[in-house]
Biopython code that builds the backbone (N, CA, C, O; Angstrom):
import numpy as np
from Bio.PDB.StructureBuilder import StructureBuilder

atoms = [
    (1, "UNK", "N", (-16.352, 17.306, -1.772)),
    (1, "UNK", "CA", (-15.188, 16.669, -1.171)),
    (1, "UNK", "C", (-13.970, 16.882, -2.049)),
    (1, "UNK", "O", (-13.977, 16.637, -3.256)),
    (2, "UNK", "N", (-12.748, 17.431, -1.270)),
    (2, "UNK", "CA", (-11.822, 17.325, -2.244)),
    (2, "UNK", "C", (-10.745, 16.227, -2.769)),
    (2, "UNK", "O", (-9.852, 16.410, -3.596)),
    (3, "UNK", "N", (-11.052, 15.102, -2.105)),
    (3, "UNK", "CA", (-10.180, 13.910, -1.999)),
    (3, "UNK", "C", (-11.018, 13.369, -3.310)),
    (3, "UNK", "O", (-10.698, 12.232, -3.657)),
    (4, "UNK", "N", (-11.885, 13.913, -3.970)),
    (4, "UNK", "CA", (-12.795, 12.816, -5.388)),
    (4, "UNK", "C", (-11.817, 13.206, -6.508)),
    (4, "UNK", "O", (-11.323, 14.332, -6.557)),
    (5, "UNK", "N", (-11.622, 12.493, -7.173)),
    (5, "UNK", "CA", (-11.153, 12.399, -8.589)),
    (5, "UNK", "C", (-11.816, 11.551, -9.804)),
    (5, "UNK", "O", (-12.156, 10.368, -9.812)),
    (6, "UNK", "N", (-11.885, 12.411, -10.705)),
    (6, "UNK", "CA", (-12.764, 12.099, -12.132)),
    (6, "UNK", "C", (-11.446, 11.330, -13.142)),
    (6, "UNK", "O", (-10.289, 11.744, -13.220)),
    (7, "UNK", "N", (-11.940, 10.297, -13.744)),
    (7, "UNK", "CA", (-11.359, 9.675, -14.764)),
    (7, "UNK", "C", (-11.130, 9.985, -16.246)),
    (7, "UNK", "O", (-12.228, 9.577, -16.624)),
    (8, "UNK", "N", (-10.627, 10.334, -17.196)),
    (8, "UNK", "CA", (-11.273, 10.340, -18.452)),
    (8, "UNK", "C", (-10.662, 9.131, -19.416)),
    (8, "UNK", "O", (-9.436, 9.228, -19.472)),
    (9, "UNK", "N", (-10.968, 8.478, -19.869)),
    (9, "UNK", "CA", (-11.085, 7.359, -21.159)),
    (9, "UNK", "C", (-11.443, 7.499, -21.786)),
    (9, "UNK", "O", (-12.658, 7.679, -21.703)),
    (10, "UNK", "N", (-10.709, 7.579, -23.259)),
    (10, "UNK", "CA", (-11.271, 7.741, -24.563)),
    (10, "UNK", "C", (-12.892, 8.647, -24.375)),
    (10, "UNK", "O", (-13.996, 8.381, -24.851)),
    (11, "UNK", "N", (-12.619, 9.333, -23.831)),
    (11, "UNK", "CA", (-13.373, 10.374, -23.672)),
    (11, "UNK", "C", (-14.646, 10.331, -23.375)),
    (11, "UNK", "O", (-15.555, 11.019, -23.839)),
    (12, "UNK", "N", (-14.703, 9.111, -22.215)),
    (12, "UNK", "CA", (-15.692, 9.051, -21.072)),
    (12, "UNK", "C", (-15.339, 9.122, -19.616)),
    (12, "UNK", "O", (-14.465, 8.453, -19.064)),
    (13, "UNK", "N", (-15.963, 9.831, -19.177)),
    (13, "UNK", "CA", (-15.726, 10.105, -17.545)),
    (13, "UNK", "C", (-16.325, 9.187, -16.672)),
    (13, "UNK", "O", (-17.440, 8.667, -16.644)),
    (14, "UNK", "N", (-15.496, 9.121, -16.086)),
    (14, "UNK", "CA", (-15.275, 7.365, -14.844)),
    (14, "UNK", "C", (-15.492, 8.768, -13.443)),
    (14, "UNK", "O", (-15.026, 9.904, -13.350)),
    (15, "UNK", "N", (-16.201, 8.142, -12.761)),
    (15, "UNK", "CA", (-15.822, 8.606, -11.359)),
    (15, "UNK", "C", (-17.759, 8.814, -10.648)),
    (15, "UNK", "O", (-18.851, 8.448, -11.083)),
    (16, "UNK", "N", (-17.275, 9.640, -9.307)),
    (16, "UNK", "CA", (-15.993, 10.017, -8.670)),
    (16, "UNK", "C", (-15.161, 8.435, -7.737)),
    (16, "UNK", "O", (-15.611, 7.530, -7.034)),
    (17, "UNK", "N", (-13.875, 8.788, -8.214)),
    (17, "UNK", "CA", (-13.341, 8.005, -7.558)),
    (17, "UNK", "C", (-12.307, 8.720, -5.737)),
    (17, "UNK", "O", (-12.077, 9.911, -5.531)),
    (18, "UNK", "N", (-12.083, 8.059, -5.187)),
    (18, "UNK", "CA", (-11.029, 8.829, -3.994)),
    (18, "UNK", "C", (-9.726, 8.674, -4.688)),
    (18, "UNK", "O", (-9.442, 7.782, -5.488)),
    (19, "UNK", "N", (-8.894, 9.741, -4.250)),
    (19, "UNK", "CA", (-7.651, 9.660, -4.566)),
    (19, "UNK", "C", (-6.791, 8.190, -3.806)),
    (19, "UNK", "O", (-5.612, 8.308, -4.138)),
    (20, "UNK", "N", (-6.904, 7.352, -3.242)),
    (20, "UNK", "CA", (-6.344, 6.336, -3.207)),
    (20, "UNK", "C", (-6.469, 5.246, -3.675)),
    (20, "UNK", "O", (-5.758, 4.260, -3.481)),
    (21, "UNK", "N", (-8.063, 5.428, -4.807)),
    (21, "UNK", "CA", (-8.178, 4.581, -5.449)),
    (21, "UNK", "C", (-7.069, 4.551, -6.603)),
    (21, "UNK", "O", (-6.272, 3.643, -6.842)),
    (22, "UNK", "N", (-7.244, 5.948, -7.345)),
    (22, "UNK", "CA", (-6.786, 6.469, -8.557)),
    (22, "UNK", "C", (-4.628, 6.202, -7.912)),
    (22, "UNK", "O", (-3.857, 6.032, -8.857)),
    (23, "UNK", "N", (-4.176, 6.201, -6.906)),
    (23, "UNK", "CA", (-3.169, 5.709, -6.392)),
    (23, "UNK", "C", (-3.168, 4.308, -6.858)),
    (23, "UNK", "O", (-2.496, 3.967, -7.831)),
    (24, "UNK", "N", (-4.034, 3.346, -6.073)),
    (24, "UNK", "CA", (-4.122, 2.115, -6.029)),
    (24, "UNK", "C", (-4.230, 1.757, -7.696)),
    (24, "UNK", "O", (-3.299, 0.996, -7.960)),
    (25, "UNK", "N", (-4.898, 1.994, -8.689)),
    (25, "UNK", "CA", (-4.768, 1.814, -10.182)),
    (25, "UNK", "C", (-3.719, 2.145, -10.517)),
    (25, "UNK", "O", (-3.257, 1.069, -10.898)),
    (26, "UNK", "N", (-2.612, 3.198, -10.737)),
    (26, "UNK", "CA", (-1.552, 3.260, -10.802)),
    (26, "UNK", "C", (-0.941, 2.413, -10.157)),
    (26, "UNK", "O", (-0.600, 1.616, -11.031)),
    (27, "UNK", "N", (-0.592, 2.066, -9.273)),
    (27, "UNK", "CA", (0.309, 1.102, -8.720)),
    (27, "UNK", "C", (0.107, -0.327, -9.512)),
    (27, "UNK", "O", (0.963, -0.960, -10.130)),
    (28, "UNK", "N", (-0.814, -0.538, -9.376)),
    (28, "UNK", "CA", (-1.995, -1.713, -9.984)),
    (28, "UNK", "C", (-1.566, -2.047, -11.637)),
    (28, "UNK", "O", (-1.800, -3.057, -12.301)),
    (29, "UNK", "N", (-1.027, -1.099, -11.918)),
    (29, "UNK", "CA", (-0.998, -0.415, -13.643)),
    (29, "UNK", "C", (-2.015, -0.347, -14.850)),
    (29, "UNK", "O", (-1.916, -0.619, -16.047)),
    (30, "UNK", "N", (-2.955, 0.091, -14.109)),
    (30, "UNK", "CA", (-4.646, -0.059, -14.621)),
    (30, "UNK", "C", (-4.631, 1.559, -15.301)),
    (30, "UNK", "O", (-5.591, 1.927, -15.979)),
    (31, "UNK", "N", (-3.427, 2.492, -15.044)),
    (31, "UNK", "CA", (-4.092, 3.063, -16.076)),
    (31, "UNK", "C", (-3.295, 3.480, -17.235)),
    (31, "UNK", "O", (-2.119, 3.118, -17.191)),
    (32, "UNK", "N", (-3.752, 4.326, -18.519)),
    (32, "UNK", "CA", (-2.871, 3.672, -19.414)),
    (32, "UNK", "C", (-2.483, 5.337, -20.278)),
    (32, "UNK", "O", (-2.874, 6.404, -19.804)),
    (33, "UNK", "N", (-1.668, 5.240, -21.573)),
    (33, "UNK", "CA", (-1.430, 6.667, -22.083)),
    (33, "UNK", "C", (-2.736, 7.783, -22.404)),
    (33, "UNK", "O", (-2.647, 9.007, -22.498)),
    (34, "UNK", "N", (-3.532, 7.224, -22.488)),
    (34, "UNK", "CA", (-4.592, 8.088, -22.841)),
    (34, "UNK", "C", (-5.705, 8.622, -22.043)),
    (34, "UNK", "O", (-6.728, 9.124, -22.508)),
    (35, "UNK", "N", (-5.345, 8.434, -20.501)),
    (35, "UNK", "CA", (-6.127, 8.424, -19.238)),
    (35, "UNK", "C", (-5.915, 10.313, -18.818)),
    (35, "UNK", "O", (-4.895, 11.000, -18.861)),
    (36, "UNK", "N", (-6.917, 10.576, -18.548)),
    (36, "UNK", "CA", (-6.742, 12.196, -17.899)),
    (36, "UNK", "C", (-7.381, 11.900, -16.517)),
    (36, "UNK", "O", (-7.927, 10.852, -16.169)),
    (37, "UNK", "N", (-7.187, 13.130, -15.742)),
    (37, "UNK", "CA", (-7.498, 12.869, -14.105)),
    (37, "UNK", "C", (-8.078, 14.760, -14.004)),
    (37, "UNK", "O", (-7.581, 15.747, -14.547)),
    (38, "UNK", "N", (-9.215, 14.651, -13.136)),
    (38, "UNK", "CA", (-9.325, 15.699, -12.912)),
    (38, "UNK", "C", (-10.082, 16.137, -11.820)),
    (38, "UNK", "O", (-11.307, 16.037, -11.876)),
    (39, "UNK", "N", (-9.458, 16.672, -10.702)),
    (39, "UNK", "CA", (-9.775, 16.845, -8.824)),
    (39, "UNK", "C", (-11.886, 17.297, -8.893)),
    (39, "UNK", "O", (-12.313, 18.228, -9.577)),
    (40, "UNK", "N", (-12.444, 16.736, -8.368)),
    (40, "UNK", "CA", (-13.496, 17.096, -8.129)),
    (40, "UNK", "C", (-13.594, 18.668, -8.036)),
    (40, "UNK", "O", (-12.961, 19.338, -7.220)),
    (41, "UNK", "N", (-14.749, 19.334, -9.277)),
    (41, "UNK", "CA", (-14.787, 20.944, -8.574)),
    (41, "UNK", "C", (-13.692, 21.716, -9.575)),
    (41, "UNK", "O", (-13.612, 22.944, -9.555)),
    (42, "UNK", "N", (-12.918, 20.959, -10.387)),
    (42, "UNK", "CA", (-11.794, 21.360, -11.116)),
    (42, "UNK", "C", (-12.388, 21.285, -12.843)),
    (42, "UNK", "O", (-12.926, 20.221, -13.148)),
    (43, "UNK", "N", (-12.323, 22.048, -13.611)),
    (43, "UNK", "CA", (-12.488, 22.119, -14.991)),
    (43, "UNK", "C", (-11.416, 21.600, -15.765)),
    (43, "UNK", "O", (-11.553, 21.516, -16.985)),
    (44, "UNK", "N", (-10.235, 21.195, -15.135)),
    (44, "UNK", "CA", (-9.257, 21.203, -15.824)),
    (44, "UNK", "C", (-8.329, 19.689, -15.876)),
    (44, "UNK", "O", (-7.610, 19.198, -15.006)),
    (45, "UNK", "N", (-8.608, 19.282, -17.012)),
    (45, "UNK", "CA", (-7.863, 17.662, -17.116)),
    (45, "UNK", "C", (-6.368, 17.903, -17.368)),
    (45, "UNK", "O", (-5.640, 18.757, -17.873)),
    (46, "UNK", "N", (-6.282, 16.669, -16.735)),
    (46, "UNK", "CA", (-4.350, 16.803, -16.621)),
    (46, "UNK", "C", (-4.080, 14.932, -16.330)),
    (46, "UNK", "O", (-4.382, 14.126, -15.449)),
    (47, "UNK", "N", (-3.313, 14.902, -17.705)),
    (47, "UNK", "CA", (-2.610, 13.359, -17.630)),
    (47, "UNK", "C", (-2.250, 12.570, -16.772)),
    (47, "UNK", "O", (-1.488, 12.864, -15.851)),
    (48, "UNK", "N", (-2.615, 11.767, -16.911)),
    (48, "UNK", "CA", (-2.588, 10.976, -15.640)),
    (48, "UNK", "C", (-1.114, 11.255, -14.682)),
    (48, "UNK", "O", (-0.856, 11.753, -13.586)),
    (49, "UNK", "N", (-0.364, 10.625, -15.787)),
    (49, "UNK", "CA", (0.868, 11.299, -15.172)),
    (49, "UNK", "C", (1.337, 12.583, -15.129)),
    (49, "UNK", "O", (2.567, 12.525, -15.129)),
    (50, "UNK", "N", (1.018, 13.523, -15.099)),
    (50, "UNK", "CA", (1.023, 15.102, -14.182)),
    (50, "UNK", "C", (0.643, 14.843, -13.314)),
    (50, "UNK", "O", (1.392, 14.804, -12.338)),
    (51, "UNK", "N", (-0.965, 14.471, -13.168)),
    (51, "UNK", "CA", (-1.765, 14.609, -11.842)),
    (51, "UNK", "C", (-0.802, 14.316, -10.851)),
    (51, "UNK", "O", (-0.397, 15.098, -9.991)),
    (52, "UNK", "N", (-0.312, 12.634, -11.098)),
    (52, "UNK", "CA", (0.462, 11.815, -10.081)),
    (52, "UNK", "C", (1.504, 13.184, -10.173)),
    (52, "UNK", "O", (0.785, 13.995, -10.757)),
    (53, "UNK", "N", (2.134, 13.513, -10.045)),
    (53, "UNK", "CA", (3.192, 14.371, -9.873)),
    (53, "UNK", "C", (2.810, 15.762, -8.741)),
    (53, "UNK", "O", (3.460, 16.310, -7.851)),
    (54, "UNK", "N", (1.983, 15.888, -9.080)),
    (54, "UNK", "CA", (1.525, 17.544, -8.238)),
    (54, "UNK", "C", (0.646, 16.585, -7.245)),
    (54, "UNK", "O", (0.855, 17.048, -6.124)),
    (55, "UNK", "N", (-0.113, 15.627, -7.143)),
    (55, "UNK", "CA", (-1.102, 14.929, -5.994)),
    (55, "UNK", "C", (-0.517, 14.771, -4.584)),
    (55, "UNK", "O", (0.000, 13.655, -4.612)),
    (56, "UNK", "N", (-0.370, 15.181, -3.640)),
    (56, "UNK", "CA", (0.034, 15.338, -2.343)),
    (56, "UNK", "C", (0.181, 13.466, -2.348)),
    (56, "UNK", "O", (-0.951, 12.996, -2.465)),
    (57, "UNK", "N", (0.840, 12.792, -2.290)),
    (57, "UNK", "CA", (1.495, 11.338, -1.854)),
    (57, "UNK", "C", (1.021, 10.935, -0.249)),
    (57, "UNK", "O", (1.401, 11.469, 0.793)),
    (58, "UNK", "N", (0.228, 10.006, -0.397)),
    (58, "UNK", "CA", (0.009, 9.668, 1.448)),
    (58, "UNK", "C", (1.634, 8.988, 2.298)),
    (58, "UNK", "O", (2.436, 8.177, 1.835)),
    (59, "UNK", "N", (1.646, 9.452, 3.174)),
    (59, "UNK", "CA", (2.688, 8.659, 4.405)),
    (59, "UNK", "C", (2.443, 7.550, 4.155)),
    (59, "UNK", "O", (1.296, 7.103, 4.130)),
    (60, "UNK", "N", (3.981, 6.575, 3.808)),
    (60, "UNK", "CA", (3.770, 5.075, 3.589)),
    (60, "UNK", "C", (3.286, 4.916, 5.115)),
    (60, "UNK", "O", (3.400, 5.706, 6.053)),
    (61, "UNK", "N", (2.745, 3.720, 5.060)),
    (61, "UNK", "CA", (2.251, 2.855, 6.365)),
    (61, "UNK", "C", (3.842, 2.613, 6.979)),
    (61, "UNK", "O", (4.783, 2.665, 6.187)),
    (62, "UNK", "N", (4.058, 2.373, 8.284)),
    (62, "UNK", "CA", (4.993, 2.013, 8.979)),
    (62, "UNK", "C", (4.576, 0.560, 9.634)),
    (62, "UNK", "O", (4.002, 0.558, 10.723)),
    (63, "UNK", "N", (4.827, -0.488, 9.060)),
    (63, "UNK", "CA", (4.753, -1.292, 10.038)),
    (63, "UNK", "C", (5.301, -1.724, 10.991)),
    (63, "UNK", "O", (6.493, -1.940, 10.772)),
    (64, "UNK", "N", (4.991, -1.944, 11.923)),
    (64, "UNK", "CA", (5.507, -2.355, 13.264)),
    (64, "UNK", "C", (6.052, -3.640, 13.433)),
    (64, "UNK", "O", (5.226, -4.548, 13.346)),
    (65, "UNK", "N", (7.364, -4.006, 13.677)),
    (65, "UNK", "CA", (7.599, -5.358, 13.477)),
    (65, "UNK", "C", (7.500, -6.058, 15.427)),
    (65, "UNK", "O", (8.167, -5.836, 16.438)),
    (66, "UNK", "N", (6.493, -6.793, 15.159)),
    (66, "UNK", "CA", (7.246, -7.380, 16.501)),
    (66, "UNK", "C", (7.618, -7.778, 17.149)),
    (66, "UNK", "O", (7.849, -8.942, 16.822)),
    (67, "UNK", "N", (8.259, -7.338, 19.164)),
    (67, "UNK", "CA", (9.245, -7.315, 19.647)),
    (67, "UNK", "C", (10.239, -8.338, 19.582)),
    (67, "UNK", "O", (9.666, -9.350, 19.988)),
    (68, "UNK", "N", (10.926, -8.503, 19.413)),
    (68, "UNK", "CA", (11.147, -10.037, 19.097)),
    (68, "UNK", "C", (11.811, -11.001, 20.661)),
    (68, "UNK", "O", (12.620, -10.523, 21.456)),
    (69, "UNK", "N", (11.447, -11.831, 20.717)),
    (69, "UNK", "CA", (11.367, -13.010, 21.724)),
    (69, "UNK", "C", (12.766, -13.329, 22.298)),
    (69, "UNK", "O", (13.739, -13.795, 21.705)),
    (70, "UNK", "N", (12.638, -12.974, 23.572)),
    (70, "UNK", "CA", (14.178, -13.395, 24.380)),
    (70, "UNK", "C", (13.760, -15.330, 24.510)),
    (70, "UNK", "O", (12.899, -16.198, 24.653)),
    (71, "UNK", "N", (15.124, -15.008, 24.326)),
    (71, "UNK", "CA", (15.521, -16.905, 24.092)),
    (71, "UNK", "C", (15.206, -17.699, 25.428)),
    (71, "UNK", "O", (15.820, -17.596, 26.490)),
    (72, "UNK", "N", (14.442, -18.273, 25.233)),
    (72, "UNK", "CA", (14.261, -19.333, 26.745)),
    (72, "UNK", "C", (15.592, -20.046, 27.347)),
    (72, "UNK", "O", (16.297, -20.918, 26.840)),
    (73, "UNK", "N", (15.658, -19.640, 28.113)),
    (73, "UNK", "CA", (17.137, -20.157, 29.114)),
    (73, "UNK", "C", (17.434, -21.459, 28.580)),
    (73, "UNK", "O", (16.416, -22.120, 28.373)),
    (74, "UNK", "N", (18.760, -22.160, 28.228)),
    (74, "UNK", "CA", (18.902, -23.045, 27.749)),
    (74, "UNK", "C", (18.861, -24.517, 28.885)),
    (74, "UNK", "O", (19.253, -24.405, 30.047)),
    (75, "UNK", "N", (18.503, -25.411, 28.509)),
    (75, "UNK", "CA", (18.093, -26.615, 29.643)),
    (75, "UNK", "C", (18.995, -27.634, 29.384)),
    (75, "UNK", "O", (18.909, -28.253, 28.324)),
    (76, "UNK", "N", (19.871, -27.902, 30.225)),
    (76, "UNK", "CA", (20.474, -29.153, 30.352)),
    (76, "UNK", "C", (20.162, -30.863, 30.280)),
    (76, "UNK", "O", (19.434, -31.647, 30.890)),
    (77, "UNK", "N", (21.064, -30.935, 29.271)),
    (77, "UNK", "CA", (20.352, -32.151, 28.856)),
    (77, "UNK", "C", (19.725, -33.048, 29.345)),
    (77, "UNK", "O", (20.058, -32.869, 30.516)),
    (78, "UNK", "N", (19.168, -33.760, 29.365)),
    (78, "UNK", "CA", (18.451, -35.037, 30.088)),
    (78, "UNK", "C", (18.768, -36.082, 29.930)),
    (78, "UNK", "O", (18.240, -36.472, 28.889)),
    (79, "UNK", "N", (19.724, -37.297, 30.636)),
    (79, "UNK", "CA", (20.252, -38.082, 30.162)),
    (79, "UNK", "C", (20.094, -39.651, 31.194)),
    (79, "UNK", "O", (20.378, -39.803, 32.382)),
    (80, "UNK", "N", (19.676, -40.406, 30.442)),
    (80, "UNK", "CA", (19.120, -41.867, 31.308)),
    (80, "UNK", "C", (20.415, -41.662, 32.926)),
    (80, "UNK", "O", (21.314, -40.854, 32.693)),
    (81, "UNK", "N", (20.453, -42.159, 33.999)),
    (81, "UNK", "CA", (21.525, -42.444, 34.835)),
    (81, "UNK", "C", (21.675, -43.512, 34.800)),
    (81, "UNK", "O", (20.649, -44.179, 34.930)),
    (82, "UNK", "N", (22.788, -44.149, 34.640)),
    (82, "UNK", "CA", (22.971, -45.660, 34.787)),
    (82, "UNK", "C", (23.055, -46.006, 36.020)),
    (82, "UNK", "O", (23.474, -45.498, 37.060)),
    (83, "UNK", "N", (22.288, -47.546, 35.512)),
    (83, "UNK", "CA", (22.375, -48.347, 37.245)),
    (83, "UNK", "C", (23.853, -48.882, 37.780)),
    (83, "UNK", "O", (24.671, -49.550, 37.149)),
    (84, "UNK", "N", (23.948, -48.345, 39.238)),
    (84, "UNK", "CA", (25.291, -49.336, 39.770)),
    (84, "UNK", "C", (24.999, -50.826, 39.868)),
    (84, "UNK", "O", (23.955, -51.342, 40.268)),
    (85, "UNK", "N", (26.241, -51.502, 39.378)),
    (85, "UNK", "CA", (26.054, -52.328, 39.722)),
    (85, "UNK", "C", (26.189, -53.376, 40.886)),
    (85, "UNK", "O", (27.170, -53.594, 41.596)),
    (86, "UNK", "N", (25.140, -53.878, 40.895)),
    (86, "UNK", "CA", (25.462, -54.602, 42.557)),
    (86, "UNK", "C", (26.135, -56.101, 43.273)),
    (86, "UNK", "O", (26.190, -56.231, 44.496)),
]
sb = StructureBuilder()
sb.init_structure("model")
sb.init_model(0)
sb.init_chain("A")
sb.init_seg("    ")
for serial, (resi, resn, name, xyz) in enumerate(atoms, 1):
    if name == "N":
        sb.init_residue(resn, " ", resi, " ")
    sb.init_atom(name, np.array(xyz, "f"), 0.0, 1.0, " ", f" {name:<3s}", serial, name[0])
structure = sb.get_structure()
């Protein structure tokens, strides 16, 4: 699979992880100066921050906000009638 990515720490290998994990830790700020990253199938480690740089970035999510609500017709007040007097 090419979406796996390998970890390195103080020079133990973490993985395989998916690339949105290794996203999600960065964002997270889980990883730190001494972290290498390296694509499943790949011989070749590259700093965390390179990797992030050359790693194809997913499409933010778009959320959908929604539609928003037409105003209910406004209703005239309601008001006791007074009695005539007789």
């Amino acid at each position: 699979m090419k979406d796996l990515v390998y970890l390195s720490r103080s020079f133990v290998e973490f993985g395989p992880f998916a690339k949105k994990e290794i996203l999600d830790f960065q964002k997270r700020g889980l990883l730190t100066d001494s972290d290498y990253l390296r694509d499943d199938g790949s011989e070749t480690w590259l700093h965390y921050q390179e990797w992030l740089t050359i790693v194809p970035m997913p499409a933010p999510k778009l959320v959908k906000k929604p539609a928003a609500r037409k105003a209910a017709p406004a209703k005239a007040p309601v008001t006791k009638k007074s009695k005539k007097a007789a």
